[in-house]
C-alpha positions, 0 to 999 in steps of 0.5 A: 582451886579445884572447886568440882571435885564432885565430877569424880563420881559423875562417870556412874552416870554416864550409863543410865544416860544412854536410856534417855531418848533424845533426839537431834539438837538443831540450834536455830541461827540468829538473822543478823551479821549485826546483834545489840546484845548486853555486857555479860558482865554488870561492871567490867572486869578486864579479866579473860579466862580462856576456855571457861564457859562465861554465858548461856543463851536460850534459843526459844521462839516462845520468851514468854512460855520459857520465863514460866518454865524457869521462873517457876522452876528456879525462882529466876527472874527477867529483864525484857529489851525488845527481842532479848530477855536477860536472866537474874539468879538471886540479883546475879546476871547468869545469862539470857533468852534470845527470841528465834523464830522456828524455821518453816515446817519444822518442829520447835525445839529450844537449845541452851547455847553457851558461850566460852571465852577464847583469846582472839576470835579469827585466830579460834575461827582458823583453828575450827576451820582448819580442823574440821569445824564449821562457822555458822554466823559470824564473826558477830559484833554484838555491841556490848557483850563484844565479838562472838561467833558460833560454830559446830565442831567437828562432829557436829555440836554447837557453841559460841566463841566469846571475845567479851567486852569489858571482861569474863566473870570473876570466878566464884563458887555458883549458888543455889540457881546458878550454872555449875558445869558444862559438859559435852555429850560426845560419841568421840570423847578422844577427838574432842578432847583434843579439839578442844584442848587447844580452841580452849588454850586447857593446859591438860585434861584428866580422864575418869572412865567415860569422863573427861575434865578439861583444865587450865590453870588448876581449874576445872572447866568443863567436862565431856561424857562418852556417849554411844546411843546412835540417836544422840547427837553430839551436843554441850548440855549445861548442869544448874545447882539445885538444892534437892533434884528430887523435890524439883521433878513434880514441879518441872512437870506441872510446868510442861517439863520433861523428867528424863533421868530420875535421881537414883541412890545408886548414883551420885547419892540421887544428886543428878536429874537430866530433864528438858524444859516446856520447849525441849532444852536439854539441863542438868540439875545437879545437887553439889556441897562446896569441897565435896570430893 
């Protein structure tokens, strides 16, 4: 069932994205060849679906600054093991927040990382490797969460590759708070695709103007919108489903947010924002009615 039919319209957007000033996206790198990080799951569930975004890591050298930011935005809330903070939507385990500390001399900047479920990690990290990507840590044994490994495409944008333990999350319709998409903001929409088409085993993919949806099994997994501003790098940037954009946006500025695309009636019906956060990750907050084509 194609639960996104909303994305049929999104290619509107993908005109006005090209004011929003952003700048490079450099995702910092954990340490360590070892991490003890949790299950993405509560209970296993010995289901894999390849190319479906399973988790979203945020990589902050300030835990504490972001809980504000998204607990006051979003109402979610946090459990904290030592260098990890795992995030609760209404009860529902949808990621984490990772502590990195800020490389010398350079600015901070936070980044939502996500994670995508693959079949084999070697395999995936031959293929990235074969056709032009890089590995920049790992493969890693996270312990509970499995094996993962995070890498840049071909042109440059960041994402883990994810063996989980125990299992990928069930498929369910996201909820008010929840992740609702990922899309890929790429100057190559063509090469991605077929990048990944084949990291992700996506059976097709199908072609909206500026839009790109990639699909395997009948579902829609993830979306890349074509970008052509010089000063955007190649980068995923995750949507969240709120139920009102608009009335979100005094809100993300009083908590230290920025507001780079307002909800406009032209388009979408004012259903998109783009902000970033107090740290500078880059989101989408994104109102969607379950059916809505």
């Amino acid at each position: 069932m194609n639960k996104y039919r909303w994305l049929s319209e999104i290619s509107i957007v993908s005109l006005s994205l090209l004011l929003i000033g952003c700048t490079g996206v450099n995702t910092p790198t954990p340490p360590k060849e070892t991490l003890s990080l949790p299950a993405i799951t509560k209970s296993a569930t010995d289901k894999h679906y390849s190319g479906k975004f399973v988790w979203h890591d945020l990589l902050t050298d300030d835990i504490t600054k972001a809980k504000a930011f998204y607990g006051g935005l979003l109402g979610w809330r946090f459990e904290d093991m030592n260098h990890y903070s795992t995030i609760y939507n209404d009860g529902k385990l949808i990621g984490g927040m990772m502590e990195v500390a800020a490389k010398t001399g350079s600015a901070s900047e936070a980044v939502w990382l996500p994670s995508m479920s693959v079949k084999g990690i070697e395999n995936a990290v031959k293929y990235v490797e074969r056709k032009g990507g890089k590995v920049l840590k790992g493969p890693l044994d996270m312990q509970e969460r499995g094996k993962g490994v995070l890498i840049s495409d071909p042109h440059g944008a960041h994402i883990v590759l994810l063996q989980a333990k125990g299992g990928d999350p069930l498929d369910a319709t996201p909820r008010i708070g929840d992740w609702l998409w990922n899309e890929l903001w790429s100057k190559y929409p063509k090469e991605s695709d077929a990048f990944y088409r084949k990291l992700g085993h996506y059976d097709s993919s199908i072609s909206r103007e500026d839009y790109l949806i990639l699909i395997h099994k009948g579902e829609w997994r993830a979306g890349i919108r074509h970008v052509v501003r010089d000063d955007i790098d190649e980068h995923w940037v995750p949507v969240i489903r709120v139920d009102n954009p608009q009335k979100l946006l005094s809100k993300v500025e009083k908590l230290g947010g920025k507001v780079l695309m307002k909800p406009d009636q032209s388009l979408m019906n004012g259903d998109v924002a783009v902000i970033a956060d107090n740290s500078g990750a880059h989101l989408i907050l994104q109102r969607w009615s379950e059916g809505k084509k």
